[in-house]
C-alpha positions as CSV (number, residue, x, y, z in Angstrom):
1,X,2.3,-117.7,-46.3
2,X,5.5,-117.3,-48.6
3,X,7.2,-114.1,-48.9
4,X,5.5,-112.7,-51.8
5,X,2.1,-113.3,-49.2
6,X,4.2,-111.3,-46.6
7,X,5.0,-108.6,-48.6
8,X,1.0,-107.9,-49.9
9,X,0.4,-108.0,-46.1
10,X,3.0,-105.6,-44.5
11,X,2.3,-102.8,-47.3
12,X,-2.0,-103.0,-46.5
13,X,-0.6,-102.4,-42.6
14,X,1.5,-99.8,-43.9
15,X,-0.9,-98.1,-45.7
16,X,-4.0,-98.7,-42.6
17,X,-1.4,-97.4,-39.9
18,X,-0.1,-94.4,-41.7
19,X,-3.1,-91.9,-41.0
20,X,-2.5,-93.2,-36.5
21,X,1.2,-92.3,-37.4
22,X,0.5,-89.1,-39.1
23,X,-2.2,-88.0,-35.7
24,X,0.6,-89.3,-33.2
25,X,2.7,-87.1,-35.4
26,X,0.9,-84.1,-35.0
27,X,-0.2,-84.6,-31.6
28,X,0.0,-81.7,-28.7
29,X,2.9,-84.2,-26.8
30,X,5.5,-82.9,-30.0
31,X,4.1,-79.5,-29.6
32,X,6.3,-76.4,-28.0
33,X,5.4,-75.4,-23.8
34,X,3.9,-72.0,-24.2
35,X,5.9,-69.6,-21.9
36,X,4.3,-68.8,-18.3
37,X,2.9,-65.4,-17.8
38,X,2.8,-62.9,-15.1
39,X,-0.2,-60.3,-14.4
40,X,0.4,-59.8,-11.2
41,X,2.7,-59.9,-7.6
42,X,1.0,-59.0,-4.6
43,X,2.7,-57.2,-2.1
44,X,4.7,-55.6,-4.7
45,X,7.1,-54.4,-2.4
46,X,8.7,-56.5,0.9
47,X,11.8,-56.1,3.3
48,X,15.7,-56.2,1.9
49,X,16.3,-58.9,4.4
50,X,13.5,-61.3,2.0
51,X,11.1,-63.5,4.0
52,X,7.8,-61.7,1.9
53,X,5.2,-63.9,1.6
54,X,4.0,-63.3,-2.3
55,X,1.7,-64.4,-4.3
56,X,2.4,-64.3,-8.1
57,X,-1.0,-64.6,-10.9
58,X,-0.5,-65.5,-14.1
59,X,-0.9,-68.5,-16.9
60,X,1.2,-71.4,-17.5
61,X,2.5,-72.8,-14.2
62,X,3.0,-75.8,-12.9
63,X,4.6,-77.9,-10.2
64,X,8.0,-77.5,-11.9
65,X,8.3,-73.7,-12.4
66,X,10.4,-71.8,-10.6
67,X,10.7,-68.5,-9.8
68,X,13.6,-65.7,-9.3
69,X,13.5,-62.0,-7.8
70,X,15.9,-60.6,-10.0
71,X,18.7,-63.5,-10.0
72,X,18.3,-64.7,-6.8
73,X,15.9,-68.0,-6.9
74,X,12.8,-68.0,-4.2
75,X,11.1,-70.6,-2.5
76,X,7.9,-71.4,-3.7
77,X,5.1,-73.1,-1.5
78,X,2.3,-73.3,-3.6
79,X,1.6,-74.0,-7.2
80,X,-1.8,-74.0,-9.5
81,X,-2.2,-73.4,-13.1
82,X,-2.6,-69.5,-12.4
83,X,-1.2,-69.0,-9.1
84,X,2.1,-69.3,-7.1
85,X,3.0,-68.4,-3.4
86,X,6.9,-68.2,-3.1
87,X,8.8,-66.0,-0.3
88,X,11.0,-63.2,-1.6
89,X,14.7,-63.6,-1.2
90,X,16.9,-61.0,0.9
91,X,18.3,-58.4,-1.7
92,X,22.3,-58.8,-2.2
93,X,22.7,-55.4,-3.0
94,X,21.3,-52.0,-2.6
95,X,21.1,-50.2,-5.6
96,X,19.3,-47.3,-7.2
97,X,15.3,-48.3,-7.2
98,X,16.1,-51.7,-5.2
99,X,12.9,-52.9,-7.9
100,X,13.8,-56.8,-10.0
101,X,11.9,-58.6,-11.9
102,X,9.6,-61.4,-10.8
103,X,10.2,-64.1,-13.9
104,X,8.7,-67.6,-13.6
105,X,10.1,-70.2,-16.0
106,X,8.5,-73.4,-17.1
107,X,10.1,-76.0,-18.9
108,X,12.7,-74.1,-19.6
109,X,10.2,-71.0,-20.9
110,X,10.6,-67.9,-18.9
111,X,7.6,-65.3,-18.2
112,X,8.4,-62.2,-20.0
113,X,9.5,-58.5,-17.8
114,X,6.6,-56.0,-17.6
115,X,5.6,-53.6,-15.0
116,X,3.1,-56.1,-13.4
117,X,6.0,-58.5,-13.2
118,X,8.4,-56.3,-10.7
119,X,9.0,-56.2,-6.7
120,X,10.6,-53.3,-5.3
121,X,12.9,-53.9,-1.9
122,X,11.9,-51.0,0.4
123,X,13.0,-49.9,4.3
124,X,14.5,-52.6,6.8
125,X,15.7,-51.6,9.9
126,X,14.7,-53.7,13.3
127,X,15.9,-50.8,15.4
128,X,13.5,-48.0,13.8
129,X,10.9,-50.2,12.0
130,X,9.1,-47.0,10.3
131,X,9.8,-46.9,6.9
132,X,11.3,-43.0,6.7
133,X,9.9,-42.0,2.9
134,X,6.7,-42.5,1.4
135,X,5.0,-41.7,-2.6
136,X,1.9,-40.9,-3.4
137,X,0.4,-40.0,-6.7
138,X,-2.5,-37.9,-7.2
139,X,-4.3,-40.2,-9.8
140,X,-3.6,-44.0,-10.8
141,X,-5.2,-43.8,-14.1
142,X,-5.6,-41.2,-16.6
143,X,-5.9,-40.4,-20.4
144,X,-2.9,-40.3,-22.4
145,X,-1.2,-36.8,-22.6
146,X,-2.9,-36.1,-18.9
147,X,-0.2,-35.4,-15.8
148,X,-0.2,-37.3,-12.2
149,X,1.5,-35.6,-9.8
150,X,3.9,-37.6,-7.4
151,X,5.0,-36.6,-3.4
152,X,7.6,-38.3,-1.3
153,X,6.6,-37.4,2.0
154,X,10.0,-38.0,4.6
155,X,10.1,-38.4,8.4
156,X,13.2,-35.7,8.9
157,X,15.1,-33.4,6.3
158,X,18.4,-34.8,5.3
159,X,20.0,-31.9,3.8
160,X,21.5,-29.8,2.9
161,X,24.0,-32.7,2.6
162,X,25.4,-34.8,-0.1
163,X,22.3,-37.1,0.5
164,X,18.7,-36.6,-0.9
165,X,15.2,-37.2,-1.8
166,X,14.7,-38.9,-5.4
167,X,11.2,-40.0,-7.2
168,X,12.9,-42.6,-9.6
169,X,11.0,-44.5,-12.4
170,X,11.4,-47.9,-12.2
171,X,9.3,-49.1,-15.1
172,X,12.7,-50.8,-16.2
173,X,14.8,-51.7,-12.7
174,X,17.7,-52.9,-14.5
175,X,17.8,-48.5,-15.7
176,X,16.2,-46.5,-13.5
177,X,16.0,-42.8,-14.3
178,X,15.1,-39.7,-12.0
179,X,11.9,-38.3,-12.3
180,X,13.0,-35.4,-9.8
181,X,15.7,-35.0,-7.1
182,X,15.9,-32.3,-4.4
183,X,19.4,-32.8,-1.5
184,X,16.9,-31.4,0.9
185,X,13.2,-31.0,2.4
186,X,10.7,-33.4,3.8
187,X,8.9,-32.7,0.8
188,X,9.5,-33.3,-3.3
189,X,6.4,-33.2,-5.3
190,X,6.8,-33.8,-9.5
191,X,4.6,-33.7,-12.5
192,X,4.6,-36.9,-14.6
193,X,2.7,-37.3,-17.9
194,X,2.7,-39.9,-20.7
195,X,1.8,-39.1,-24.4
196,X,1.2,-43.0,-25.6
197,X,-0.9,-45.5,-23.7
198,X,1.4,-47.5,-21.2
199,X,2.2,-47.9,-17.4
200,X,4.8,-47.2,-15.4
201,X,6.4,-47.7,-12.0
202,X,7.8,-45.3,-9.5
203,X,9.8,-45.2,-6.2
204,X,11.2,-42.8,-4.1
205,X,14.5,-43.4,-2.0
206,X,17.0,-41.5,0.0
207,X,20.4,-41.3,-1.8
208,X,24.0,-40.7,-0.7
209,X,25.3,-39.2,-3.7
210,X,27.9,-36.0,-4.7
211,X,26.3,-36.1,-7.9
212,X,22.9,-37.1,-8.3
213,X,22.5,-39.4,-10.6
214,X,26.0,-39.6,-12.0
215,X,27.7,-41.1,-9.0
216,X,25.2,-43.0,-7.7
217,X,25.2,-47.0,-8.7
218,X,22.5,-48.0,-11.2
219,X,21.3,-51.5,-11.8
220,X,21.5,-54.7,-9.4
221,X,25.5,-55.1,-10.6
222,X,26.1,-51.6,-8.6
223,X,27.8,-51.1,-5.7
224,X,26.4,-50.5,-2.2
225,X,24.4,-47.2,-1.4
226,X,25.3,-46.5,2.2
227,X,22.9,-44.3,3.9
228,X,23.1,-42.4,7.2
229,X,21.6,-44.7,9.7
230,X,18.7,-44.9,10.5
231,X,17.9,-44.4,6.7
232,X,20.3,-47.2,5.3
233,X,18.2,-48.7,2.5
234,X,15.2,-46.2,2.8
235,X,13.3,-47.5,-0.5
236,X,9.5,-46.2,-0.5
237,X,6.7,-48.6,-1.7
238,X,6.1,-48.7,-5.2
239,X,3.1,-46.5,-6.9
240,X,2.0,-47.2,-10.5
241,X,0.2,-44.5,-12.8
242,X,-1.4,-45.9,-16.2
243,X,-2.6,-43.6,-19.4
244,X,-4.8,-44.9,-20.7
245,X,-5.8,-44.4,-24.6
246,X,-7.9,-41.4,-25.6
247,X,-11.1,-42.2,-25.9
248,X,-12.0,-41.1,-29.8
249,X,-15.5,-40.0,-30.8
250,X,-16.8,-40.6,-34.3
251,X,-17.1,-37.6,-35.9
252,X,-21.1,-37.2,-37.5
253,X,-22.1,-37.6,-40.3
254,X,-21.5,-34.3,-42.5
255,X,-24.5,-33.0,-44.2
256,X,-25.4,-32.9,-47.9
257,X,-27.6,-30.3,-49.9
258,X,-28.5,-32.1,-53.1
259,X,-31.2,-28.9,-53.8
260,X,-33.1,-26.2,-53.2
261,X,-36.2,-24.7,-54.4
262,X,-36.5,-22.1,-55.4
263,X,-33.6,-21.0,-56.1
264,X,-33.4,-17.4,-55.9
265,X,-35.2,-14.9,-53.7
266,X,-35.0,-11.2,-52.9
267,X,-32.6,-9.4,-50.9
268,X,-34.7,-8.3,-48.1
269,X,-34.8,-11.9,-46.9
270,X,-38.1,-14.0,-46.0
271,X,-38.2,-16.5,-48.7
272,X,-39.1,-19.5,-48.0
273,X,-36.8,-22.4,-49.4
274,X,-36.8,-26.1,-49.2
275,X,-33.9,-27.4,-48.6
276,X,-33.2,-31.6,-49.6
277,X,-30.5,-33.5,-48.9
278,X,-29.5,-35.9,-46.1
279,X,-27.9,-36.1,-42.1
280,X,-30.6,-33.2,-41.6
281,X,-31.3,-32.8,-37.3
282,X,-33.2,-30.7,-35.1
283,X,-30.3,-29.1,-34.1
284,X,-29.3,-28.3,-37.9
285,X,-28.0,-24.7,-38.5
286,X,-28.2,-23.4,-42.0
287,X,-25.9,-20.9,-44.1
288,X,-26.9,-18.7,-46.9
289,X,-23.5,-17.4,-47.7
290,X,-22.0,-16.3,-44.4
291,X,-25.8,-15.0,-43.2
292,X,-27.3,-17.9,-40.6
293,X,-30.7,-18.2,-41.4
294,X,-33.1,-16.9,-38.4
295,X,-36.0,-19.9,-39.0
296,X,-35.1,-23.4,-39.8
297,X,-37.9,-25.9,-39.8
298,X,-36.4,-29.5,-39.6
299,X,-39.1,-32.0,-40.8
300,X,-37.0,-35.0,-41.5
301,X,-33.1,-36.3,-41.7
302,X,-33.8,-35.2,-45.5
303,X,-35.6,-32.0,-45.5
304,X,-35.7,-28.7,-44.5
305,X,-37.8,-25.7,-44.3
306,X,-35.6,-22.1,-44.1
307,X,-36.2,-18.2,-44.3
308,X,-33.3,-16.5,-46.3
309,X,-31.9,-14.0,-44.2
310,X,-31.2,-10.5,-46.0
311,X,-28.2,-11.0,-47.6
312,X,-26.5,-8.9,-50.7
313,X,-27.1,-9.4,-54.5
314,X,-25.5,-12.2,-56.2
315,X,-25.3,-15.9,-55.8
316,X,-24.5,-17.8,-52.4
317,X,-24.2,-21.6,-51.3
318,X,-26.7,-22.9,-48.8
319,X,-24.7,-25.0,-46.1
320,X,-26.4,-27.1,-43.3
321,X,-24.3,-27.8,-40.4
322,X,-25.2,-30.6,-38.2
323,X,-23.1,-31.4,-34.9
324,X,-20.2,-29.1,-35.8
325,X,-20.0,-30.9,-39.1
326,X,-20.5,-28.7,-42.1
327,X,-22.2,-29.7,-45.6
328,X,-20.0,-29.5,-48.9
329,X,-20.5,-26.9,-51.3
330,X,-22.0,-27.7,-55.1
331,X,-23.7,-26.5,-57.9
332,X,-27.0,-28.0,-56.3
333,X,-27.0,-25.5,-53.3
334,X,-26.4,-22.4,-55.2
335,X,-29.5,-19.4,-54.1
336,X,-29.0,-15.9,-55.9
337,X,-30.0,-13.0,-54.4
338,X,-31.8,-10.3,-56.5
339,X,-32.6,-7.0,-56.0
340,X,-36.4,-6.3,-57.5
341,X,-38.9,-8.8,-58.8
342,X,-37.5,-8.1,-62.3
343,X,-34.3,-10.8,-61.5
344,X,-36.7,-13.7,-60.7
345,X,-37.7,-13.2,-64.3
């Protein structure tokens, strides 16, 4: 072939391999890793000194993730696609809450905080293996606006002393804040309630403070809490109370009068008026003026029957009211009230 031959050829390549370069171009391989969830750690909670077996549900793993309490890495022993076991590492620190974040990171993606993401470090102590404080909460779901009430129940009292009992929210570990905190008493109950759906996280803890919270450590940078032993590090398990979204119910649909007939009748009451419109029920109840009418006969969504109650002379709307939902007033459901035969004339 000579060169001009060459040329023809190359360019009809060009042109066939172009849409194969264009799908290669395109192609999943070039595309982003998604970033790893987490929906769930179970046990939420496990000894200071690490060792906690935990199993961690989510999306988005593989063989290369890794995992980290807080900042310290864990071991992991088992991988899928939605699941990984890893053993929590000891806590470094004591601090207000002892609760990190579980992250998992995948190909350089890392699973974003929540509340289902989160371990709390709670009581260690090999000589008295009891954990001293406990939480309970009265309800773990309820409506938005509703309150759950939350106890720490302790072993001894531990005032009156600078130390104390403290039901901390955790929802973010990295800020705890105090829900309530009492320097003595077995016993510290509080009343939490949110407005918005959402869920949050709660601990109880002995504290060693002057000042509660102001010089106690917050965060995982803090300093050491020491605690009178045999309390040192007494962190309760975690409890979690979700509000949940009102539940809204659709209003009816309101009622229309689009006529009446007749449209006039006596004061005494008795007359018997037909009553059209629409969203008519069984349960209808019917106005004439601010008089109810005694005898409603409900035939279909779109007619009435009703006896005028007595009512005063002059001219009143007819309303139908239909699951709480009242009918607009208009011309078309005006009834005048007359006093003798000689105003029907």
């Amino acid at each position: 072939m000579n060169r001009a031959t060459y040329k023809k050829v190359f360019a009809i390549a060009a042109v066939a391999a172009a849409p194969v370069l264009g799908l290669l171009a395109a192609s999943p391989a070039g595309a982003a890793t998604a970033a790893p969830t987490v929906t769930a750690v179970s046990p939420a909670y496990g000894a200071t000194t690490g060792g906690t077996s935990v199993t961690i549900t989510g999306t988005g793993f593989t063989a290369a993730s890794t995992v980290s309490f807080g900042s310290s890495p864990a071991k992991v022993s088992g991988v899928s696609s939605t699941s990984i076991t890893a053993t929590a590492p000891a806590l470094a620190t004591d601090f207000v809450g002892n609760t990190v974040p579980v992250t998992v990171t995948t190909s350089g993606q890392a699973s974003a905080a929540s509340v289902a993401a989160e371990f709390t470090y709670t009581y260690n102590n090999t000589a008295n293996p009891t954990n001293p404080i406990s939480l309970t909460q009265t309800a773990t779901s309820v409506p938005a606006g509703t309150a759950s009430s939350l106890t720490i129940t302790a072993t001894s009292d531990v005032g009156p002393t600078d130390y104390g009992l403290t039901i901390l929210d955790v929802t973010n570990p990295a800020v705890p804040t105090v829900v309530v905190h009492a320097y003595s008493g077995t016993s510290v109950s509080a009343q939490v309630s949110e407005s918005t759906a959402q869920t949050q996280r709660y601990v109880a803890e002995y504290d060693a403070c002057s000042s509660y919270p102001a010089a106690c450590p917050v965060g995982p940078a803090s300093a050491v809490i020491t605690l009178p032993s045999p309390n040192d590090g007494a962190v309760s398990a975690p409890v979690t109370v979700t509000w949940t979204a009102p539940v809204v119910t659709p209003s009816a649909p309101a009622p229309t009068v689009t006529g009446i007939l007749p449209s006039s009748g006596f004061t005494f009451g008795g007359t018997l008026v037909i009553i059209t419109g629409t969203n008519f029920s069984s349960s209808s109840v019917v106005h004439f003026g601010s008089a109810t009418a005694g005898t409603v006969i409900h035939l279909t969504s779109g007619l009435m029957f009703a006896f005028s109650p007595a009512n005063s002379a002059g001219t009143v709307n007819i309303t139908v009211t239909t699951a709480g939902v009242t009918s607009a007033t208009s011309a078309a459901d005006h009834f005048t009230y007359v006093g003798s035969i000689l105003g029907l004339l």
